[in-house]
Structure formats: structure tokens, C-alpha cells
C-alpha positions in Angstrom: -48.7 -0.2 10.7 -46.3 -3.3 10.8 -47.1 -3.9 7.5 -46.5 -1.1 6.0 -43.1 -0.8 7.6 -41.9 -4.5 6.5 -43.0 -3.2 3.0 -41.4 0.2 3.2 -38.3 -1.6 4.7 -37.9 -4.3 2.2 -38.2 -1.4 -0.4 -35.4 0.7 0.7 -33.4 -2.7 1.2 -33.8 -3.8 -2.3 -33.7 -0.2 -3.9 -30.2 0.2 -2.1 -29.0 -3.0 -3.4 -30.2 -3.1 -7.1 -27.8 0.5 -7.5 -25.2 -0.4 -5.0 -21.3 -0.5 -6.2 -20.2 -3.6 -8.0 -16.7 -4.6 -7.4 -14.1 -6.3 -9.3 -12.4 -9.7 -7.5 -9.1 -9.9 -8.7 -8.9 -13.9 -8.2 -11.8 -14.6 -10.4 -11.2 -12.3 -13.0 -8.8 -12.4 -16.3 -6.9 -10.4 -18.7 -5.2 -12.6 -21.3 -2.9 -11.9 -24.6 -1.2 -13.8 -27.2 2.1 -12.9 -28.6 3.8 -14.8 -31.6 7.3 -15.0 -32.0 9.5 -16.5 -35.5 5.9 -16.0 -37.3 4.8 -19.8 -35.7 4.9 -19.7 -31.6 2.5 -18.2 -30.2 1.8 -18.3 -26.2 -0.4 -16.8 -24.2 0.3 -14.3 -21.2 -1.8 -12.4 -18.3 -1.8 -10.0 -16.1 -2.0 -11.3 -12.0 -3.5 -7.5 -10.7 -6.2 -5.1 -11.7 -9.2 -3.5 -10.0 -11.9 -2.1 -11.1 -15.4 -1.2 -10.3 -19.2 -0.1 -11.8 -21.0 2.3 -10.1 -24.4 2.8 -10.1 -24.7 5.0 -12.9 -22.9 2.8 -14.9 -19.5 3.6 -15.0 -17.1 0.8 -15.8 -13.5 1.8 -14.4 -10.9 -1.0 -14.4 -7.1 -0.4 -13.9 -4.1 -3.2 -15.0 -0.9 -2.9 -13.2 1.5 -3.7 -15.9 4.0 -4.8 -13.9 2.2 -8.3 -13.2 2.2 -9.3 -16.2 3.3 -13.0 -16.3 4.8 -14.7 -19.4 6.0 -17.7 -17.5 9.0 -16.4 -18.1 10.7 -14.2 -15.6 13.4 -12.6 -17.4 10.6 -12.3 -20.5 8.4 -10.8 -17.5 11.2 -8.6 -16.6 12.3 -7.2 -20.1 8.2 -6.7 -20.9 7.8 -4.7 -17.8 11.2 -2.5 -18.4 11.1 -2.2 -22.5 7.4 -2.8 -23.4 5.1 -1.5 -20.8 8.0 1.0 -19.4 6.3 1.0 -16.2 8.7 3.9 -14.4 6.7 6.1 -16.7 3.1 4.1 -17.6 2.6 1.7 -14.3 -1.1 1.0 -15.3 -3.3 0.3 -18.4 -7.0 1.7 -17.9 -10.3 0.9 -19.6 -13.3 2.7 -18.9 -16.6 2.7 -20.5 -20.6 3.1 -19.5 -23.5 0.2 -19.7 -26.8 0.0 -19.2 -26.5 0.0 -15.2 -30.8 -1.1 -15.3 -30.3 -3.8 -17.6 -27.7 -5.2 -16.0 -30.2 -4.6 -12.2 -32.7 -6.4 -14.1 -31.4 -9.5 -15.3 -31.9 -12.9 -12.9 -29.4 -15.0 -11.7 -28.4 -17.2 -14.7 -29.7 -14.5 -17.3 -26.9 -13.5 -19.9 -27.0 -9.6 -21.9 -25.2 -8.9 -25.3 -24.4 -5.5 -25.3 -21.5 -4.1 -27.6 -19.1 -1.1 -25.5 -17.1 1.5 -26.5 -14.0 1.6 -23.6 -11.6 4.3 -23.9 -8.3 2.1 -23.5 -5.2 3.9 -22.1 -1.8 2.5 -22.8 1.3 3.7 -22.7 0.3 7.1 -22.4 -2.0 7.0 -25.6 -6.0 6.9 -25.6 -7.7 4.8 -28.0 -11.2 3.4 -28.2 -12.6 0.1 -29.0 -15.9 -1.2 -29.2 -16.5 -4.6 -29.3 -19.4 -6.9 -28.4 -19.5 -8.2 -25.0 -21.5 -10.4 -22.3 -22.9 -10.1 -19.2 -23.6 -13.0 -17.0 -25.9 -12.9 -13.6 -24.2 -15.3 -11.6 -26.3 -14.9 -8.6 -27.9 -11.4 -6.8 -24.7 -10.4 -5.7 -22.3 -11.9 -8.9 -21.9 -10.6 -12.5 -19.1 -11.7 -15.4 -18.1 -9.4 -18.1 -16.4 -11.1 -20.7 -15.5 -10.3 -24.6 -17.6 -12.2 -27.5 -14.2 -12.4 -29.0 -10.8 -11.5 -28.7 -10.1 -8.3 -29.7 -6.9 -7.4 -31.6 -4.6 -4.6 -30.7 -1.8 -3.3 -32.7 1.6 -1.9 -30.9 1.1 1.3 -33.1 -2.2 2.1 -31.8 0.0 2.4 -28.0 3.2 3.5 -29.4 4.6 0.1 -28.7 6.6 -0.6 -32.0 10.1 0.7 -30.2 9.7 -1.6 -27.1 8.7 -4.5 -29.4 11.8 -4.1 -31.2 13.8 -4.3 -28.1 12.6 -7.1 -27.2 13.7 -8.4 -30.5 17.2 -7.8 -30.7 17.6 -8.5 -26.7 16.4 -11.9 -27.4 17.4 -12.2 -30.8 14.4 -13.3 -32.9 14.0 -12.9 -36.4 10.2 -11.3 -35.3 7.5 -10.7 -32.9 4.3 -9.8 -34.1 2.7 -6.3 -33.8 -0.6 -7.3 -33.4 -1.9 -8.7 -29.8 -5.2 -10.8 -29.3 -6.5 -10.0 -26.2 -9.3 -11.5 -24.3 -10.8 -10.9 -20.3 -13.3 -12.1 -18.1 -14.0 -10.1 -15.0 -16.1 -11.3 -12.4 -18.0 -8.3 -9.8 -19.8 -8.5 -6.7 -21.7 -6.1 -5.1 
């Protein structure tokens, strides 16, 4: 009878784990884009906040709060926040999209999964979608990464961003800033 229990206990242990929540750990994770100014400088920016989660169906939620993004710059930070991202009306960017919840159960700490998703990106008030390949990594039983195969390259006019681009402009007087954003993330979960 003993047996039985240790077996039936151990079974409703791991069950509950392999479907349990994962979380997103803001410290370990990244959201990173490159802007290019006078058609030569480029730099790269990020954004300090986000959460997100996957649930045990699958569900891939993760939310940016546009007003960390850091340039290095804090009036840049300041005028992106106000004129780009207008966060009094659009505080957060979201992406959202399903994966194969019992893959990802199945794979063993160190295992990698390719996989190519479809999120539905908010911005700025606009939906878009945009698949693109991905990878999981299995960190350990209770640590996954999610990271792009390849940055993926967003263009203002997909987000209605062309007005706040050329704000930023003429406010810092530059003969240009490109329209089109690589982007890139790594995000870490734990269960």
C-alpha cells in the first residue's frame, strides 16, 4: 500500500509540475532595438520592464512598459517616451502567441526546440502579426529561454510611428532616423 502511494504521489507531483505556469524574470530577460540616425549611427536600446507568462495551455502573454525604455540617453529616453511611444495614451506594447506547451514539457535540461510563432504584436494602438523562427532552451526543470533566430525588423508604419519619428527629427535636428527597427529578445521563464 506504501508503494502504491509513493507512486501515485510522485505522479500527481510531476503531473502538476510538467503543466504548471511558467513565469517571466524580468532581470534575465531582454528586449533590444536598433535605431540609426544620419543614415551611419546606429545604437542599440532596451527596454528595463516587461512581464509575461505561459500557461499551461500554451499561451504566451508578455507586456513591455514603454516607458523604460533606455537609450542611454535621458532626454533621448524622455522625448521617445513623450513623442514615440506616447505612453499617456499607449503605456505598454504586448505580444502574445501559442506554442507547443508538450514539447516544450518534454524537452531535458540542456535540450534546444526550433519552432517558428506567429505573436500578435500591439503597438501604439495597432495589431500586427509576425512570425518568425524562434528557440527554446531547457535550462534546467524549472528554467526555459525564448529567444529570436534573428532579429526581426519592424517598420514605424506597421505601428503608426512615422509622426513620432519625425518629431524626434526636427527636435533634435537630424537630417534622418530610419523607419525600420531591428529588434531582438531573450526571455528567460521559471516555473
Amino acid at each position: 500500500m506504501r508503494k502504491f502511494l509513493s507512486i501515485l504521489f510522485i505522479t500527481l507531483f510531476t503531473s502538476s509540475y510538467a503543466i504548471a505556469d511558467w513565469s517571466l524574470i524580468n532581470d534575465e530577460s531582454t528586449i533590444s532595438f536598433t535605431s540609426t540616425k544620419k543614415s551611419a549611427i546606429s545604437e542599440v536600446h532596451h527596454f528595463k520592464t516587461m512581464s509575461g507568462s505561459i500557461d499551461e495551455k500554451g499561451s504566451l502573454n508578455l507586456i513591455i512598459d514603454l516607458s523604460s525604455v533606455e537609450t542611454n540617453v535621458p532626454i533621448r529616453n524622455e522625448r521617445m517616451i513623450k513623442m514615440l511611444f506616447e505612453i499617456s495614451q499607449f503605456a505598454n506594447a504586448t505580444l502574445t502567441t501559442m506554442i507547443d506547451s508538450e514539447k516544450i514539457t518534454k524537452l531535458k535540461e540542456g535540450d534546444t526546440h526550433l519552432d517558428t510563432l506567429t505573436f500578435e504584436t500591439s503597438l501604439h494602438g495597432i495589431a500586427q502579426k509576425i512570425k518568425t523562427p524562434v528557440k527554446f532552451i531547457k535550462l534546467s526543470n524549472n528554467k526555459l529561454i525564448l529567444m529570436l533566430e534573428k532579429p526581426v525588423v519592424v517598420n514605424a508604419n506597421q505601428f503608426g510611428l512615422e509622426k513620432g519619428i519625425e518629431q524626434l527629427k526636427s527636435i533634435a535636428k537630424l537630417s534622418s532616423i530610419s523607419t525600420a527597427a531591428p529588434v531582438t529578445f531573450s526571455l528567460t521563464f521559471t516555473q
